[in-house]
C-alpha positions as CSV (number, residue, x, y, z in Angstrom):
1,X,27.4,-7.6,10.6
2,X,24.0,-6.3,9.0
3,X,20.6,-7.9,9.7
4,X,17.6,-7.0,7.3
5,X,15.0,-7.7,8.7
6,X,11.2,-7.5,6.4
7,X,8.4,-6.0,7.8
8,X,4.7,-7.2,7.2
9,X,2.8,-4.4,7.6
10,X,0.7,-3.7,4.3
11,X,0.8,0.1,3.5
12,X,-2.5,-0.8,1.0
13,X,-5.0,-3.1,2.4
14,X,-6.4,-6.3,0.1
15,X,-9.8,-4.9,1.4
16,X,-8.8,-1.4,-0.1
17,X,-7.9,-3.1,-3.1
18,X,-11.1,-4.9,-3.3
19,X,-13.6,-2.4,-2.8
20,X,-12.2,0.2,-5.2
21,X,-12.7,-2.6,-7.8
22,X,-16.3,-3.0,-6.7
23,X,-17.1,0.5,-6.7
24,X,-15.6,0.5,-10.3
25,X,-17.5,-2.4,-11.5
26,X,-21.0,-0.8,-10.0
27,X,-20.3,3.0,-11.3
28,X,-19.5,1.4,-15.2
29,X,-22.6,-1.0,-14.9
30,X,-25.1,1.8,-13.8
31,X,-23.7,3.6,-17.0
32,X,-23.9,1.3,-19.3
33,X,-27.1,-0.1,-17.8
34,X,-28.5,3.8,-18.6
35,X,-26.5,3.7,-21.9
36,X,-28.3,0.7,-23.0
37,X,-31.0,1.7,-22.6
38,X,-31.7,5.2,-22.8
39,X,-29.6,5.7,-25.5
40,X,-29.7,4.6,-29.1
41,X,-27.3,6.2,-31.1
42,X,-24.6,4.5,-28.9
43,X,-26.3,1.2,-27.8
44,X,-23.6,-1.1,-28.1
45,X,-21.2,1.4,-26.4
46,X,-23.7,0.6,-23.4
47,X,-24.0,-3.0,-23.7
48,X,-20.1,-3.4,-24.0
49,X,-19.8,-1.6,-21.0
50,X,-22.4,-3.6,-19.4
51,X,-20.4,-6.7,-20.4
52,X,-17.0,-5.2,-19.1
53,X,-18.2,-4.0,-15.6
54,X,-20.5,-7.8,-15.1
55,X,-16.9,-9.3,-15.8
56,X,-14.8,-6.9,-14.1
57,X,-17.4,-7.6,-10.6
58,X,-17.6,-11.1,-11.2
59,X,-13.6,-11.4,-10.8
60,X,-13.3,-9.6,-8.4
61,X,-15.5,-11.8,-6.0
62,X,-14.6,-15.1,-8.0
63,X,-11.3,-14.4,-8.8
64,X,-10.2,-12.2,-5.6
65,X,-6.5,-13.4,-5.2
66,X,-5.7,-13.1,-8.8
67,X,-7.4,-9.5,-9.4
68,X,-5.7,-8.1,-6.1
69,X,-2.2,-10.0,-7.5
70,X,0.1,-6.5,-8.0
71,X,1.0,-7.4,-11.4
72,X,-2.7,-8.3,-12.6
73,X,-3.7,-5.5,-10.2
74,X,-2.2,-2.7,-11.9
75,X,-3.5,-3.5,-15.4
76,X,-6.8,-3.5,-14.2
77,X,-6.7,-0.5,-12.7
78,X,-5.0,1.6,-16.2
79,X,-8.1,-0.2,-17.9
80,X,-10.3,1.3,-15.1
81,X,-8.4,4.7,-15.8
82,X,-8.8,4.5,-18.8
83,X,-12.9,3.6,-19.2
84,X,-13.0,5.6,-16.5
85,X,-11.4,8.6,-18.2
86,X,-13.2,8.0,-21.6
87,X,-17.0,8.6,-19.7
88,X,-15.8,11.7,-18.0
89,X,-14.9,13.1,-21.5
90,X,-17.6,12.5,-23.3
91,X,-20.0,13.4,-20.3
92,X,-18.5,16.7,-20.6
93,X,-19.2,16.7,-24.1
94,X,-22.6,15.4,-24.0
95,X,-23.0,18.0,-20.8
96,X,-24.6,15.4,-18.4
97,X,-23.8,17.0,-14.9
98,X,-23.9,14.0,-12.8
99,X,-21.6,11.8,-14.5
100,X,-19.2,14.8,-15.5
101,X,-18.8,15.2,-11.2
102,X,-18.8,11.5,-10.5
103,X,-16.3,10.1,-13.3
104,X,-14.3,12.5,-12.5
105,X,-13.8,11.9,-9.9
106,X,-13.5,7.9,-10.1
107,X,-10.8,9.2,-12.0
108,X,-8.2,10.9,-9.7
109,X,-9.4,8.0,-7.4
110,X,-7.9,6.0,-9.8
111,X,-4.9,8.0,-11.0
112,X,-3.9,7.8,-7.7
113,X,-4.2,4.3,-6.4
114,X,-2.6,3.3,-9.6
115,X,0.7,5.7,-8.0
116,X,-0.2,4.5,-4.3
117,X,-0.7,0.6,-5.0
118,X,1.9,0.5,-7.4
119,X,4.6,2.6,-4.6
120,X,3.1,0.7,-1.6
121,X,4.1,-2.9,-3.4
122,X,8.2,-2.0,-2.5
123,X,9.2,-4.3,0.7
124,X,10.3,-2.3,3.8
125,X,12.8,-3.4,6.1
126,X,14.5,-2.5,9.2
127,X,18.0,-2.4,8.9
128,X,20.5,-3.3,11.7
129,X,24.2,-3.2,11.5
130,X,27.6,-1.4,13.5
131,X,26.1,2.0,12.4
132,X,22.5,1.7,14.6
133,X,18.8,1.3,13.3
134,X,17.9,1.9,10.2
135,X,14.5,2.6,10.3
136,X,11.5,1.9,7.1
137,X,10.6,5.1,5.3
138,X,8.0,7.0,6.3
139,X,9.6,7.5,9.6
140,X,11.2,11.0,9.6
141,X,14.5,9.7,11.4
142,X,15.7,6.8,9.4
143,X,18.7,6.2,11.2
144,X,19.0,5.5,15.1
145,X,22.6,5.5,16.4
146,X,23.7,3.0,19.0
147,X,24.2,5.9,21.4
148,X,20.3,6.4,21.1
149,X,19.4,3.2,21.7
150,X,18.7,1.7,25.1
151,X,17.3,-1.7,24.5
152,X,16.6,-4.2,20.9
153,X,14.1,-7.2,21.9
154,X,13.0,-9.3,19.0
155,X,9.6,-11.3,20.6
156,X,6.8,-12.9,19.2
157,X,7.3,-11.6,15.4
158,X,7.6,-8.1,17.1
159,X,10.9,-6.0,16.8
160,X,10.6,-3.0,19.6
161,X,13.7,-0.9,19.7
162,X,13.9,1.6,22.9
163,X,15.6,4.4,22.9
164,X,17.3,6.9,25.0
165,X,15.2,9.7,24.6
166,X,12.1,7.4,26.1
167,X,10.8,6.6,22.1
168,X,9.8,3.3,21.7
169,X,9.7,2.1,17.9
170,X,7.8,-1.1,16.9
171,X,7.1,-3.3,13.9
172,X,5.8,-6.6,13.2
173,X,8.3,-8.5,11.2
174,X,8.3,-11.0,8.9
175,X,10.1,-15.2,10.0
176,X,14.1,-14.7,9.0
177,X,16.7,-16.9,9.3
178,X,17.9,-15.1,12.0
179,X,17.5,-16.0,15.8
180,X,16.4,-13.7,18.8
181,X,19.5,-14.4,20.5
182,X,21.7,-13.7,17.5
183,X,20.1,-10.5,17.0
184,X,19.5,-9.6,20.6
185,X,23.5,-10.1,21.5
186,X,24.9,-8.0,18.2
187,X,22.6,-5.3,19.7
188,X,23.3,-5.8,23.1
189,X,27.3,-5.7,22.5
190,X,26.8,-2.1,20.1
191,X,24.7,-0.6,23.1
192,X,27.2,-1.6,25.8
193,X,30.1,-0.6,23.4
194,X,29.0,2.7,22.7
195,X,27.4,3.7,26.0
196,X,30.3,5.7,26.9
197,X,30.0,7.7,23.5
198,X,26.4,9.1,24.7
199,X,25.8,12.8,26.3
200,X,25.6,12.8,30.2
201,X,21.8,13.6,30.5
202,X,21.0,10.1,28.2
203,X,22.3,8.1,31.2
């Protein structure tokens, strides 16, 4: 028997999400607010980046669902990158100090949300079956035997699994179509069954 059960913790934040937009939409309308009008041999360089970061700030607080959507998500943020990249290069060739340091780094900002968002999107579940726990990643021991584990409870969309060794693991969990008791009694019956199994100082 195997239960997988989801968990519905959010490794990226909407907020997070959200606010790295804004910050995008503010940094490309100061520059193409300066462009604009500071700058004539480019001018409509400026005003379509004026255009692109009014849009870009107006979805984001009209639009907030659909901009923070993963799919639509990451292909706003390679166009981000990608603007993003494009001032940092030709700051450096224009050698304008400030916006060299600042697009710059807006860029490896970017670079790596556009890894992070795109990683943290993959659903993580907790995994339990005749072998033990099987714990989400980012947890440096994936599996717990049964012989490790004292107690399972499954209560109020909370999975707490105690072990032996006096570590207590917990995770908010998404509704599944399986019951407390169900899930309480398989790990109930694997603890009691392979009590005898553990080392004398875990009684």
């Amino acid at each position: 028997m195997e239960y997988k059960l989801q968990l519905v913790e959010e490794r990226v934040k909407q907020q997070q999400v959200t606010a790295l937009h804004l910050i995008c939409a503010m940094a490309f309308l100061g520059a193409g607010a300066i462009i604009f009008i500071y700058n004539y041999t480019i001018t409509y360089w400026g005003l379509a980046l004026l255009i692109l970061a009014l849009t870009l700030l107006v979805a984001t607080i009209g639009r907030n669902k659909w901009v923070t959507k993963p799919s639509n998500n990451t292909l706003l943020r390679i166009g981000e990158l990608v603007v993003s990249v494009t001032l940092a290069a030709y700051s450096i060739y224009q050698q304008w100090r400030f916006p060299i340091g600042m697009f710059s780094v807006l860029s490896v900002v970017l670079a790596f949300a556009l890894f992070w968002e795109r990683k943290a999107n993959v659903a993580q579940y907790v995994i339990i079956d005749e072998e033990g726990v099987k714990l989400p990643t980012g947890v440096r021991k994936r599996l717990i035997e049964w012989t490790g584990v004292e107690e399972v409870l499954m209560r109020y969309g909370t999975l707490s699994v105690d072990c032996t060794d006096n570590h207590l693991y917990q995770w908010n969990i998404q509704t599944s179509s399986y019951t407390k008791e169900e899930v309480e009694a398989f790990c109930k019956s694997q603890v009691e069954g392979n009590r005898s199994k553990r080392r004398n100082d875990d009684w």
